[in-house]
C-alpha angles and dihedrals in degrees: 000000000000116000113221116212106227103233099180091092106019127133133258085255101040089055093051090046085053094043094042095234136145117227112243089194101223127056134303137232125230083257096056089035087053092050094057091060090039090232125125118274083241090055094041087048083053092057088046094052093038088050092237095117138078122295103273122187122226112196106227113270097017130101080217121133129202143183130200098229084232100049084056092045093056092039085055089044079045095073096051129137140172090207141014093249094050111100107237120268 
């Protein structure tokens, strides 16, 4: 039997241990947001427009976007399944 990591509660380092990804330690952009779930900057613009994506900061008086590296990682566990007729989690 194969064993599913519950992510719903699962570290920082738990999730980029999941998600095979290596901490930068600061923010992140909508590029390098975009490249952790391997979808286009554009696609990854429309989640945020649509609200569908994770929570993103933007400093007062600035058109800059950033991401907490976590908040990216559990939007990305948020979507898990165990099967294509299972509502995400």
């Amino acid at each position: 039997m194969i064993e599913y990591l519950d992510l719903t509660d699962a570290t920082f380092e738990e999730l980029c241990a999941h998600f095979g990804y290596t901490p930068k330690g600061r923010p992140v952009s909508t590029k390098e947001a975009a490249s952790m779930a391997d979808v286009h900057p554009m696609t990854f613009e429309a989640y945020r427009a649509r609200g569908e994506g994770p929570r993103f900061f933007q400093p007062p008086g600035t058109r800059r976007i950033w991401y907490a590296e976590v908040d990216v990682l559990r939007w990305l566990a948020s979507g898990s399944k165990l099967n294509t007729s299972e509502a995400a989690a």
